[in-house]
N, C-alpha and C positions, 0 to 999 in steps of 0.2 A: 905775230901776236897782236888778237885785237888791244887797241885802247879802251875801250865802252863795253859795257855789258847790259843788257836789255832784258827786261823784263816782258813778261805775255802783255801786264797792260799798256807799253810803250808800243809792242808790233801790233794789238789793238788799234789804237789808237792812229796808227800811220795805214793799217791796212782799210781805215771804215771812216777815216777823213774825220776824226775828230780832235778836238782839241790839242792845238802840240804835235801833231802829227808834222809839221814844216819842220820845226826842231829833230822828231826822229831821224826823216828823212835825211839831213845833213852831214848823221852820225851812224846810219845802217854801213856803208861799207868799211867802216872802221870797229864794227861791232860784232858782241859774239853774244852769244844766249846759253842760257845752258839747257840741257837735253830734256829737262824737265815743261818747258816753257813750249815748244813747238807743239805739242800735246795739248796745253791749254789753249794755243793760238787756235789750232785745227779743231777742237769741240765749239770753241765759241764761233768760229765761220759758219760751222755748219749749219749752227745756227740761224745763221744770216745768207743760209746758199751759197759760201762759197764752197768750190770743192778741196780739196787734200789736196790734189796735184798741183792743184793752182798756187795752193801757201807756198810749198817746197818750192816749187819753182819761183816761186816771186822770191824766196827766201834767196835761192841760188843766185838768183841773175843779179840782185843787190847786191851779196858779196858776202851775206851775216854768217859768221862761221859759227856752229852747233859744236859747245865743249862739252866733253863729257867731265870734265875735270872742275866746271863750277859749277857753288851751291846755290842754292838761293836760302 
């Protein structure tokens, strides 16, 4: 079970190097999002060119586990 829960603007913010993003960092493999958030992560990249695959997988390889069981 993660300890931390994240929101779109905290994996913003670790994925585009702004502010607070060292702090994210510290606490992604012990954190979970809910299935609501990965959605807003991947519209707002696209924005910024990053692709789909690339979230998910940056997602995976940190460890952030997607609940379907939290709200925001």
């Amino acid at each position: 079970m993660s300890k931390y829960v994240l929101d779109a603007s905290a994996l913003l913010a670790c994925l585009h190097s702004e502010i607070g993003c060292e702090i994210v960092d510290t606490l992604l493999p012990e954190s979970a999002i809910s299935t609501v958030n990965p959605s807003q992560v991947i519209q707002k990249s696209k924005q910024k060119g990053i692709g789909t695959d690339t979230i998910v997988e940056g997602l995976q390889i940190v460890g952030v586990e997607i609940d379907c069981t939290l709200h925001n």
